[in-house]
C-alpha positions as CSV (number, residue, x, y, z in Angstrom):
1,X,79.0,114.8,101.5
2,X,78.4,111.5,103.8
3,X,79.7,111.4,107.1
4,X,81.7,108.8,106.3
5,X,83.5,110.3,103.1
6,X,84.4,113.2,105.3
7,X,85.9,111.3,108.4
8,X,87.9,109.5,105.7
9,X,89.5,113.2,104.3
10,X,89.7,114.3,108.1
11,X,91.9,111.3,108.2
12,X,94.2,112.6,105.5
13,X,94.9,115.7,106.7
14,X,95.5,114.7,109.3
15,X,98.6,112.3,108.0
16,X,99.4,114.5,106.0
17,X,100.2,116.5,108.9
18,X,102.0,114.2,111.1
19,X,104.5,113.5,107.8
20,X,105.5,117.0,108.6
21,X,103.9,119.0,106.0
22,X,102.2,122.4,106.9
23,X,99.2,122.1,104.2
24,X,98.4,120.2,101.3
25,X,99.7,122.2,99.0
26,X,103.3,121.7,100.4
27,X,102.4,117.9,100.5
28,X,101.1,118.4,96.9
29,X,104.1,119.9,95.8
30,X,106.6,117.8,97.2
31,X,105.1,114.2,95.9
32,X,104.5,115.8,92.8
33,X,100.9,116.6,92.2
34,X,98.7,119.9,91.4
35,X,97.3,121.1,94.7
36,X,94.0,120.8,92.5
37,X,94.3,116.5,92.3
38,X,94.7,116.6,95.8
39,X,92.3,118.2,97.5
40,X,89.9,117.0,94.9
41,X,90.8,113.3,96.4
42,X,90.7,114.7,100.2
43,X,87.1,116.5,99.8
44,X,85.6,113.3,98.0
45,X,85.5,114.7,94.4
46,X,87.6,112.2,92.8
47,X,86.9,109.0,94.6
48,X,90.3,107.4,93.0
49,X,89.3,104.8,91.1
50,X,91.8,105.3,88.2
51,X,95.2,107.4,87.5
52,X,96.3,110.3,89.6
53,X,93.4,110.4,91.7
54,X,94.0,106.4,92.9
55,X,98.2,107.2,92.9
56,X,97.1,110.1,95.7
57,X,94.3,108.3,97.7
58,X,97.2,105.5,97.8
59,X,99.7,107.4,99.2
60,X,97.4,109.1,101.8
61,X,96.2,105.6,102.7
62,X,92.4,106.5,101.6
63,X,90.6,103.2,100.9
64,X,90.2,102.6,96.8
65,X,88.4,99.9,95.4
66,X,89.6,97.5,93.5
């Protein structure tokens, strides 16, 4: 994993943190998603191009290309 790529889910947790959620499986479960999707999108394994994995790097303001 780049340096970059991990700053960027560093940056995630972290907001998902300040929205007042205690991990990411509570943040997970709460907008909907398997905790799975989610940190698969966080760590850099789904880089969110299409479907769920774009919905969550979306909503955890993760840069997707378009």
């Amino acid at each position: 994993m780049d340096a970059e790529r991990k700053q960027v889910g560093e940056r995630a947790k972290q907001r998902i943190r300040e929205q007042g959620y205690p991990s990411m499986a509570a943040w997970a479960k709460a907008h909907g998603y398997k905790y799975r999707d989610v940190s698969d999108v966080v760590r850099g394994i789904r880089f969110g191009l299409y479907g769920i994995g774009r919905e969550i790097s979306k909503k955890l303001g993760i840069p997707v290309q378009d």
